[in-house]
C-alpha positions, 0 to 999 in steps of 0.5 A: 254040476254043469261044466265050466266053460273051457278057456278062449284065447280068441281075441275077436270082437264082441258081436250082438250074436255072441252076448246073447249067449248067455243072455245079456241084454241092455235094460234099456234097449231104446237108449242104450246099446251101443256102448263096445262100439270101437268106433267110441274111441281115437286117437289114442297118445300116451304122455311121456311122464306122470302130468302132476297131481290127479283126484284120484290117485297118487304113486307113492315109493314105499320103503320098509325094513323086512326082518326073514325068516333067516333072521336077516334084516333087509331094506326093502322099496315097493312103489304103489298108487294110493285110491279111493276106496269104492262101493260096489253094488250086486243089483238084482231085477226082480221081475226079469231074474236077472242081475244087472251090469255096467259095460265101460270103457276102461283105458286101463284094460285097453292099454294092458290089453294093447301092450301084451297081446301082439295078435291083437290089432288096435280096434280089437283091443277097444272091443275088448276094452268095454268091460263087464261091471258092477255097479260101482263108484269111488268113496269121496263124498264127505257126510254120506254113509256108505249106503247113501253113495251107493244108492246114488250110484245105483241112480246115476248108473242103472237108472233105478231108485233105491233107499239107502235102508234097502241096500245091504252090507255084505262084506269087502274085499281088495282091489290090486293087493300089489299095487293099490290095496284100496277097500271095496266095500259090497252091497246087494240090492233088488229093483223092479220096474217101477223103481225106475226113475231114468235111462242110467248112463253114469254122469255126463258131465264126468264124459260117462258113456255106460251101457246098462245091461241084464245077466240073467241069473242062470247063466252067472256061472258060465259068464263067470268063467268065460275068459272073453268077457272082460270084468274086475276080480271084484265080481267074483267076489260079489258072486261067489255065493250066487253060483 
């Protein structure tokens, strides 16, 4: 059994060099790639209270009666954020033996990353902030069934065909269990190349800016357990069984 690779707490930028690694490369290296640039994000400002109503979520103050196992009763209040459910898709290349991703900035990542590491300076924190993703998206299309959102996301993202009846249910799991609680349900699908029916890139007109990529299959073990790539727990879940 090959070692797991040992924890790194060397907070440098992401170089072409260091992804080759392992392998990973953008499936379409003539459009694509430059996602991770830090030079993508500025100015960046916080606002000081929540700005009102959003689509996609909602911070709800929860509160309960807690019976112990002492026998006391205890009122208890726990704030949460009420989300979208979500698709999640493990994406397999045929031809190149290679599973493919999605690298993203994500403010979320970017701000938890800023705000508890001190040695790391701004434009660290924005490399790092380029996540490593499946191909995902938010249930919040009326009238379509699970497979059919997540074949539009598999368009819309990586750029490749695939029929709803081809992609298969292989159980779910739970975003932020303490914060959210939302439902992601996994799925796998294959793709060659002539399944190709675009550059991928997710949505312009949501401000998308996705980098679609490969990860060979024989290097998801060590990719996994490499702490300087930053990726969703959701991840391990859809590749727990594929390692």
């Amino acid at each position: 059994e090959r070692p797991l690779p040992a924890s790194s707490h060397n907070f440098t930028i992401m170089s072409e060099q260091k992804k080759d690694n392992y392998g990973i490369r953008p499936v379409f290296p003539n459009t694509q790639g430059k996602a991770g640039r830090t030079d993508a994000i500025s100015d960046v400002a916080y606002e000081p209270e929540w700005p009102g109503k959003s689509a996609f979520v909602r911070p709800v103050r929860m509160r309960f009666s807690h019976k112990l196992p002492s026998g006391e009763t205890k009122r208890r209040t726990w704030d949460l954020v009420e989300s979208h459910d979500a698709v999640a898709i493990v994406l397999y290349h045929r031809e190149e033996d290679a599973y493919i991703l999605v690298r993203q900035f994500r403010p979320a990542v970017f701000h938890s990353l800023c705000k508890k590491n001190e040695k790391l300076n701004e434009t660290e924190c924005i490399a790092r902030a380029f996540t490593y993703e499946l191909c995902a998206g938010i249930i919040d299309k009326e009238g379509k069934s699970l497979e059919e959102i997540a074949s539009e996301e598999i368009a819309e993202e990586c750029g490749f065909r695939v029929e709803a009846k081809d992609i298969k249910a292989t159980g779910t799991c739970r975003g932020n269990v303490g914060i959210t609680g939302n439902l992601i349900h996994m799925f796998y699908a294959e793709v060659d190349s002539s399944m190709r029916i675009s550059d991928g890139g997710g949505s312009a007109h949501e401000g998308e800016d996705i980098e679609v990529v490969f990860l060979p299959r024989k290097s998801v073990r060590e990719w996994l357990f490499d702490t300087t790539y930053e990726k969703p727990a959701s991840i391990f879940c859809a590749f727990f069984d594929r390692v």
